[in-house]
C-alpha positions as CSV (number, residue, x, y, z in Angstrom):
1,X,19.7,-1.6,9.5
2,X,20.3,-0.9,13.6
3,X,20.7,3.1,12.4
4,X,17.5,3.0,10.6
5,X,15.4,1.4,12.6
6,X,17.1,3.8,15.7
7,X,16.0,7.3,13.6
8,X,12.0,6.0,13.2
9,X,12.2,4.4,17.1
10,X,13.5,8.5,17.8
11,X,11.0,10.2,15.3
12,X,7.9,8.0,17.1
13,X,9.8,9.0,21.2
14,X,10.4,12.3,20.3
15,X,6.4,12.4,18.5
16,X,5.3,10.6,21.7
17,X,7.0,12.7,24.3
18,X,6.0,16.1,22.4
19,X,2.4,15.3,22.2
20,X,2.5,14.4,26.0
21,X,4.4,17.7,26.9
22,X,2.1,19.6,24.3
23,X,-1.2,18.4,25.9
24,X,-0.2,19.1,28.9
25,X,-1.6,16.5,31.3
26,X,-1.9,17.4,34.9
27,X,0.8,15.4,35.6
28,X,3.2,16.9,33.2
29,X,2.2,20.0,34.1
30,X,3.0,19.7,38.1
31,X,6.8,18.6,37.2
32,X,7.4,21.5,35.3
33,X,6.0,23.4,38.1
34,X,8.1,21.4,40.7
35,X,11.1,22.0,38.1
36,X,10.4,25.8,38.5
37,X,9.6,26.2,34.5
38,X,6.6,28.4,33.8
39,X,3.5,27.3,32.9
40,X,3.6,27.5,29.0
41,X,7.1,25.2,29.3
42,X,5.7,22.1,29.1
43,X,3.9,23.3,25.2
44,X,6.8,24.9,24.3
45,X,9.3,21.4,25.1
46,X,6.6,19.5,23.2
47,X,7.1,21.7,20.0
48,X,10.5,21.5,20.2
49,X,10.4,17.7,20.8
50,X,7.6,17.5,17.6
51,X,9.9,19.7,15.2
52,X,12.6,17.3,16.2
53,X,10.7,14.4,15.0
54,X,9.6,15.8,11.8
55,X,13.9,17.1,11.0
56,X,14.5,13.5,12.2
57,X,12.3,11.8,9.6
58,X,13.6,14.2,6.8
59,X,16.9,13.2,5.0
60,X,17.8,16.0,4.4
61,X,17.4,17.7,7.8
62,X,18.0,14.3,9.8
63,X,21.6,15.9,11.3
64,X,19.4,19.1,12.5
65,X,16.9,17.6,14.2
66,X,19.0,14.7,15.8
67,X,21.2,17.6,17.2
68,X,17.9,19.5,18.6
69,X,16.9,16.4,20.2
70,X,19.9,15.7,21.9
71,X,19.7,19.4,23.1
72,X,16.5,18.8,24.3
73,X,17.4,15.0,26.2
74,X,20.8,17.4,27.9
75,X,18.7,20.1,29.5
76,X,16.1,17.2,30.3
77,X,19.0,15.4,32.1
78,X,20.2,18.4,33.5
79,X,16.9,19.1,35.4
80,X,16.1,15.9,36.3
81,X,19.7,15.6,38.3
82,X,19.4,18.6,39.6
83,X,16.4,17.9,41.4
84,X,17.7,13.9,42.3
85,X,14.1,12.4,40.3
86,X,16.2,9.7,39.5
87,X,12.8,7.7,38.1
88,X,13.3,9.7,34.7
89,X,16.3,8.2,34.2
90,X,15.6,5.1,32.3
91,X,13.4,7.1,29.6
92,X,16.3,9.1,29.1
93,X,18.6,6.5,28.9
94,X,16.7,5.0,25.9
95,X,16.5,8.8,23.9
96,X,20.4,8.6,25.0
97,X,20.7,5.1,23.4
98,X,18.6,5.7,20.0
99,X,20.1,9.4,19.5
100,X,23.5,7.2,19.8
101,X,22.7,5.3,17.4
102,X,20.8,7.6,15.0
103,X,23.9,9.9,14.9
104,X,26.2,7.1,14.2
């Protein structure tokens, strides 16, 4: 029951997050900028982090997409400890927690 519940709490994150990213906010857009990504990074994250929720919800493509999304989460990681913003942390932790979980 905990795994299920874990893959459709990751398939609505990673939905959530890629339709933020995607959009583009001002606010999203300035910490790719501050990251040193170019402009079009923040749409191109959000379609990755969509097209991990849709393998993610798919049987049959679950394993795929919970591998892309932990892709994703590592180079996330990766750039928010390289530039010490330590307040993205506890999102992470949870899409660290739920990919745990799905893949087990």
């Amino acid at each position: 029951m905990v795994h299920v519940l874990a893959v459709w709490f990751l398939v609505v994150a990673f939905s959530g997050a890629g339709l933020v990213n995607a959009i583009g906010a001002s606010k999203t857009r300035s910490d790719f900028a501050r990251w040193g990504y170019p402009r079009w990074w923040s749409i191109f994250t959000g379609g990755l982090e969509i097209s991990s929720a849709v393998l993610i919800a798919l049987p049959g493509s679950r394993i795929i997409g919970v591998a892309l999304g932990a892709a994703i989460i590592a180079a996330v990681l990766l750039t928010v400890l390289r530039h010490r913003e330590y307040a993205h942390l506890a999102p992470l932790s949870v899409f660290i927690a739920l990919i745990a979980l799905a893949a087990a």
